[in-house]
C-alpha positions in Angstrom: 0.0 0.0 0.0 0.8 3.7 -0.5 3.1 4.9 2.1 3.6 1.5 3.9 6.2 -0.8 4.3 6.0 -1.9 0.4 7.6 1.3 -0.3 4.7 3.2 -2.4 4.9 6.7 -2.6 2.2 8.1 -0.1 -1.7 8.3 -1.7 -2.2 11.8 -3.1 -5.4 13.6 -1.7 -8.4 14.2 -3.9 -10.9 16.9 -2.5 -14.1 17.7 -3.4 -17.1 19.3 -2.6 -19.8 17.1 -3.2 -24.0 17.9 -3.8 -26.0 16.1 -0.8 -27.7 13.2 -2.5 -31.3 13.8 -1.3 -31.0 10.1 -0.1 -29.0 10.6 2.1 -26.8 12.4 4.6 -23.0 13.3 4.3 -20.4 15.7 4.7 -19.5 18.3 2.0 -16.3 17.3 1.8 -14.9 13.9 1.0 -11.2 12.5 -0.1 -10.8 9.8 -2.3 -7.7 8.2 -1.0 -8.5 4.7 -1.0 -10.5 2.9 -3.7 -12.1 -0.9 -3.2 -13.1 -3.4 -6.0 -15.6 -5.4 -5.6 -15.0 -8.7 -8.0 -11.3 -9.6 -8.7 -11.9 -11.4 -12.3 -10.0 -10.0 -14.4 -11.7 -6.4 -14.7 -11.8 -6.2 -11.4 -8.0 -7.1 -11.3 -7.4 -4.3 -14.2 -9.0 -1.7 -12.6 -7.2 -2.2 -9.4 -3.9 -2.0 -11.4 -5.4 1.2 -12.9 -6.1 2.9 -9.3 -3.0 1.8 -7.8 -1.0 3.4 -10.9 -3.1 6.7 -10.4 -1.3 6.9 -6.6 -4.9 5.3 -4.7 -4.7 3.1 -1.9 -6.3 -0.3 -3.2 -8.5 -2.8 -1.6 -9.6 -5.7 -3.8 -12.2 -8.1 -2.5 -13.3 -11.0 -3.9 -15.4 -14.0 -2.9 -13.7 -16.6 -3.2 -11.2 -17.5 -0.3 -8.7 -19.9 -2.0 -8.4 -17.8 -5.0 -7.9 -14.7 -3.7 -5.2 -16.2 -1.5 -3.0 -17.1 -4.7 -3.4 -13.8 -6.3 -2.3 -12.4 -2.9 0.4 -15.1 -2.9 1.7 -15.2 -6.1 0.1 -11.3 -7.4 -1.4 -13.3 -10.5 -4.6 -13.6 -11.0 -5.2 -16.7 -14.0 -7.9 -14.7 -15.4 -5.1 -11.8 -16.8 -1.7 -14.0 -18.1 1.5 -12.3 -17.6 0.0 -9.2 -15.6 1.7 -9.0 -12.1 -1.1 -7.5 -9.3 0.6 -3.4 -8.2 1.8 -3.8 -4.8 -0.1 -1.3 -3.7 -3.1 -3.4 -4.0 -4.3 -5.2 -0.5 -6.5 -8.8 -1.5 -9.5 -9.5 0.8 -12.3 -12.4 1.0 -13.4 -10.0 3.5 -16.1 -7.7 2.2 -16.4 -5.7 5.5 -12.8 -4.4 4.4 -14.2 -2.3 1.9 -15.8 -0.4 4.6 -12.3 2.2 5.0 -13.0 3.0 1.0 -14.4 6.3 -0.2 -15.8 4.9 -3.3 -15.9 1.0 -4.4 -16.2 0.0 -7.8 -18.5 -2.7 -8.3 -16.8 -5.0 -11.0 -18.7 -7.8 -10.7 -20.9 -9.0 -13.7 -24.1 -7.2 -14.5 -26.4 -10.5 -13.4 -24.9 -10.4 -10.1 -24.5 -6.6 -9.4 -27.3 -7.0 -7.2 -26.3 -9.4 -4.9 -22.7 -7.8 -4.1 -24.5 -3.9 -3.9 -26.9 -5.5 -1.3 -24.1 -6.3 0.4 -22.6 -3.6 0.5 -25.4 -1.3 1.7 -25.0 -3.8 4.7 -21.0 -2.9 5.5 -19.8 -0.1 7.4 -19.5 3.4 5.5 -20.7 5.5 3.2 -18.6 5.3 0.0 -20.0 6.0 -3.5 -20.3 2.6 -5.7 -19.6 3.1 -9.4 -20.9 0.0 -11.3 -18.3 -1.3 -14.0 -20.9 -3.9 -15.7 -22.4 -3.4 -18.9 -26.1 -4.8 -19.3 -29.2 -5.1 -18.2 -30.3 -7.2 -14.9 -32.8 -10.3 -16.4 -36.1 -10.0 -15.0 -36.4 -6.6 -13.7 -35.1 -5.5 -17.3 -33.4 -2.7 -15.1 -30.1 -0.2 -15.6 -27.1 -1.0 -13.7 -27.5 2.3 -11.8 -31.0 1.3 -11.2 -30.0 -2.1 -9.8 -27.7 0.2 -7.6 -30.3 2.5 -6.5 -32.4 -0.5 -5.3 -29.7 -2.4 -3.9 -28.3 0.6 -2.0 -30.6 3.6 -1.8 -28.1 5.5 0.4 -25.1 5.7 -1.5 -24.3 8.1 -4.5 -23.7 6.2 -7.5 -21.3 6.0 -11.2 -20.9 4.1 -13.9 -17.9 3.6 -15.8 -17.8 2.8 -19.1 -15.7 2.4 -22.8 -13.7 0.7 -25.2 -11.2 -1.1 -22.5 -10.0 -4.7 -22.8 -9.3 -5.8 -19.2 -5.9 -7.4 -20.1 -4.9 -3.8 -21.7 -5.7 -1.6 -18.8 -4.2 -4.1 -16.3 -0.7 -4.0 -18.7 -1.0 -0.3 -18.7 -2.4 0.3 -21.9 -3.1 3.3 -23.5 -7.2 3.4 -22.7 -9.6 6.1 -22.0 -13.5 5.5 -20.9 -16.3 7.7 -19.6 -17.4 8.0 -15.8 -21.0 9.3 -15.5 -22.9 10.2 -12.5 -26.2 12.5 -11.8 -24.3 14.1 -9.7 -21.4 16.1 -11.7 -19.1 16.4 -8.6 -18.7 13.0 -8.0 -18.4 11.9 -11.6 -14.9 15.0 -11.6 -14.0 13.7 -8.5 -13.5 10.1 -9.1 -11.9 10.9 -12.9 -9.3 12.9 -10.5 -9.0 9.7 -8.3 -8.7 7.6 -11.1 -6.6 8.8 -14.0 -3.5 7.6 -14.2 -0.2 7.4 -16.6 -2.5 5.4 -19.5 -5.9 5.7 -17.7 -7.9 8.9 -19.4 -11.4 9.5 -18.1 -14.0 11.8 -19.3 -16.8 12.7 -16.9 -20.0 13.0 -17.6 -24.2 13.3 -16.2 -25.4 11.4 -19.1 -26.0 8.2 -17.3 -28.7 6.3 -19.1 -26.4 7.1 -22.0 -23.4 5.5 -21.2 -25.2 2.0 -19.7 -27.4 1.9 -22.9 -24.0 2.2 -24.5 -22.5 -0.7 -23.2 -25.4 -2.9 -22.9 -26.5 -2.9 -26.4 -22.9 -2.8 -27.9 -22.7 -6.5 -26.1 -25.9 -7.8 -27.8 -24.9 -6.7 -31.3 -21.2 -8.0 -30.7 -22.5 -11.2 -30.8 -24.3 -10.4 -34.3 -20.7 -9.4 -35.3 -18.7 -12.4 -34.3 -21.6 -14.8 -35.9 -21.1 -12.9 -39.1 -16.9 -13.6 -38.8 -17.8 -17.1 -38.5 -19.8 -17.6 -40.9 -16.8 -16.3 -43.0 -18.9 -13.6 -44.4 -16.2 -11.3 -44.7 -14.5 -7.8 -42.8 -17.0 -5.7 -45.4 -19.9 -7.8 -44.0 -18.5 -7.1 -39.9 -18.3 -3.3 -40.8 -21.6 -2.8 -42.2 -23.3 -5.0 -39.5 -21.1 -2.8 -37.0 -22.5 0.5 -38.9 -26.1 -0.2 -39.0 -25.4 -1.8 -35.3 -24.6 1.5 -34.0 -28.1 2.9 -36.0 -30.1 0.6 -33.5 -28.0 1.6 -30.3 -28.6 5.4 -31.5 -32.3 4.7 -32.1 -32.4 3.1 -28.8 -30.2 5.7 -26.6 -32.4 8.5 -28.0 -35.4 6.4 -27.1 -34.5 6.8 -23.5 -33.4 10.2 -23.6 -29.7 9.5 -24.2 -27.6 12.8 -25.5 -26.4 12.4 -29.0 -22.8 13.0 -27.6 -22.9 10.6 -25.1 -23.9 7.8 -27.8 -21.1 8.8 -30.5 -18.6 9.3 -28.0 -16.2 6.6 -25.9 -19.0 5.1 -24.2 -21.2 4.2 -27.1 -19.7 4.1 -30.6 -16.0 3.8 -29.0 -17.1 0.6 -27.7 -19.1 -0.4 -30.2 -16.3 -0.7 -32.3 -13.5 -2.2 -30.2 -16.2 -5.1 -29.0 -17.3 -5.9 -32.5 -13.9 -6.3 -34.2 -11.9 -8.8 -31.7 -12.3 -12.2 -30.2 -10.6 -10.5 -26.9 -14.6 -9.4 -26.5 -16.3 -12.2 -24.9 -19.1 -11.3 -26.7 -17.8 -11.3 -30.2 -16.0 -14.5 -29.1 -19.0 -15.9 -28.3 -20.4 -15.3 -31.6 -17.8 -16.4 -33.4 -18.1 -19.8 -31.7 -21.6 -20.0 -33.0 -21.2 -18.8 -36.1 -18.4 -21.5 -36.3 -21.0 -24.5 -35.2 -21.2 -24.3 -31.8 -24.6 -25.2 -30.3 -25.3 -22.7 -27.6 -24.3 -24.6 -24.6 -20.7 -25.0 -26.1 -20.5 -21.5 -26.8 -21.8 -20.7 -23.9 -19.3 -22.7 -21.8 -17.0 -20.8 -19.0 -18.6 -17.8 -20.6 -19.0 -14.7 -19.4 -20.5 -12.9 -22.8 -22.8 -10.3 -20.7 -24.6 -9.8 -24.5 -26.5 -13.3 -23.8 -28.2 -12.2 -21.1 -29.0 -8.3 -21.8 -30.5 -9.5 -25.3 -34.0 -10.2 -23.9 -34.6 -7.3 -21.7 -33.1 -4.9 -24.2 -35.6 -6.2 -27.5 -38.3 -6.4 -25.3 -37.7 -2.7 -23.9 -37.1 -1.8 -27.8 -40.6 -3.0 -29.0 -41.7 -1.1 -26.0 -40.8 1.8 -27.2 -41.3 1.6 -30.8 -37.8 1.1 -31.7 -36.5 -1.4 -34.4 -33.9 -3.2 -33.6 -33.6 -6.1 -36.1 -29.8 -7.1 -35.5 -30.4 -7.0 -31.5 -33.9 -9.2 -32.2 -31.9 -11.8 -34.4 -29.1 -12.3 -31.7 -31.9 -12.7 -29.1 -33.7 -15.4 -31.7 -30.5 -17.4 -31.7 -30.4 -17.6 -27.4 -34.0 -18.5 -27.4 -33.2 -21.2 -30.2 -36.1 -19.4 -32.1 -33.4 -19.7 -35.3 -29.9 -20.9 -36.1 -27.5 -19.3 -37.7 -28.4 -20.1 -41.3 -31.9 -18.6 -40.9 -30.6 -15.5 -38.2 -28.0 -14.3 -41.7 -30.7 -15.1 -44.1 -32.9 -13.6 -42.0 -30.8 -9.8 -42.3 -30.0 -10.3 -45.5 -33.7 -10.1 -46.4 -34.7 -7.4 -45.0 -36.2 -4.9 -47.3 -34.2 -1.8 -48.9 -34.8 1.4 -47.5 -33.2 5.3 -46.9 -29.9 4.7 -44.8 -30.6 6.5 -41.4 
């Protein structure tokens, strides 16, 4: 830790005055000297490489006891090859550590965001928890920050967002992603916290934005690595990519999303990086179908966050009168409603008309 007997250069202060939440009752003035992560896969693991670099204190938890004694033991984690854990980063099965933080990031996939934000509502303190998922919660067809606003009605709450492969912020990476947060003081404060030698953050208040953002990009990177492997072509990914990010814009706008917001880091950024590598689980995933993988092969160790935000996002669509035909194909395909064959034949079809 910073300051300690590892030899880190002591945490540098980050002060801010903050806007009462009208949830809840704090002080003005808050530091952001010591950051927690909730989750230590390997995002979790990244971003705790990423605040140690920008000088923080670090406390990552995770929940289970043998493996976060190796990665304290041998500071790998097998989920991020070749990446050696910052010293300055302190490993805990305890979750009642994150208690000291002044703002957690929740790094934990979207499906069980819930679970781990309940939990923290129950531990000491009054930290800010900045979700790092991207989806939408099956069932309640909710937000992240919504899933974090039920969870934990008393803490102010971020998300953070953008084109970032884990193992590329955890190498130190140029990367640079959006922090949003209703509340504009926290969203500066914790870019401040956070940036680092490689790390670039760009705040923002657009919140629904940036979540839409990264939960659609998911669904139609699946759409994307299908098409690769099929062997359909890079001219076929790119134009599937393009009228990709015509849905997510269709969508965002739907749901009051600024126009910024959805061409910026956040929406198109992502968009891109996801749908052009198998490093994206969700892409990979494709790919694997497209290939000939039934489902449950694909499917396998997965952690593709597009197979589960597919449903709620087309039926949220057709709620709103948007048309989303790339996002309702990849959602056909989970629900074994089509294969492949008939999901590309089924796109291919579709009638000509004014590009958007």
């Amino acid at each position: 830790m910073p300051g300690s007997k590892d030899g880190g250069s002591p945490a540098i202060s980050t002060i801010v005055q903050f806007q009462r939440a009208p949830d809840a009752t704090r002080s003005d003035v808050r530091p952001i000297d010591v950051i927690g992560v909730a989750g230590a896969g390997a995002w979790g693991v990244a971003l705790a490489n990423a605040a140690a670099a920008a000088g923080r204190e670090v406390i990552l938890w995770g929940r289970n006891d043998a493996g976060i004694r190796a990665i304290a033991t041998t500071r790998r984690s097998d989920r991020l090859p070749g990446v050696d854990l910052a010293l300055a980063v302190e490993t805990t099965s305890d979750l009642a550590r994150l208690g000291r933080c002044d703002a957690i990031l929740v790094a934990t996939p979207a499906q069980s965001s819930r679970e781990i934000a309940m939990r923290l509502a129950t531990t000491p303190g009054s930290a800010p928890l900045v979700t790092c998922a991207k989806g939408i919660e099956r069932g309640t067809r909710a937000f992240m920050t919504e899933v974090l606003a039920e969870a934990a009605p008393d803490r102010l709450r971020a998300i953070l967002s953008g084109p970032s492969f884990a193992a590329d912020v955890a190498a130190g990476l140029p990367t640079a992603v959006t922090l949003a947060s209703t509340d504009e003081a926290l969203a500066r404060a914790l870019c401040d916290a956070l940036r680092g030698p490689t790390l670039r953050l760009y705040h923002s208040t657009d919140v629904r934005g940036v979540e839409i953002g990264g939960a659609a990009k998911n669904v139609l990177a699946i759409a994307c690595g299908v098409t690769a492997g099929r062997g359909l072509g890079a001219s076929a990914i790119a134009a599937l990519t393009a009228r990709g990010f015509a849905e997510l814009r269709r969508f965002g706008e739907a749901f009051g999303a600024r126009g910024a917001t959805l061409m910026g880091l956040s929406g198109l950024g992502d968009l891109v990086l996801t749908c052009s590598s198998p490093q994206s689980r969700n892409f990979a995933f494709g790919l694997a179908l497209g290939r000939g993988a039934s489902l449950a092969e694909a499917g396998r160790d997965s952690l593709a966050e597009g197979r589960f935000t597919a449903l709620a996002l087309t039926e949220l669509a057709r709620e709103r009168g948007v048309e989303m035909p790339i996002a309702d194909c990849v959602q056909g395909l989970i629900e074994g409603s089509l294969d492949v064959k008939a999901a590309v034949s089924a796109l291919l079809a579709r009638p000509q008309r004014g590009e958007e």
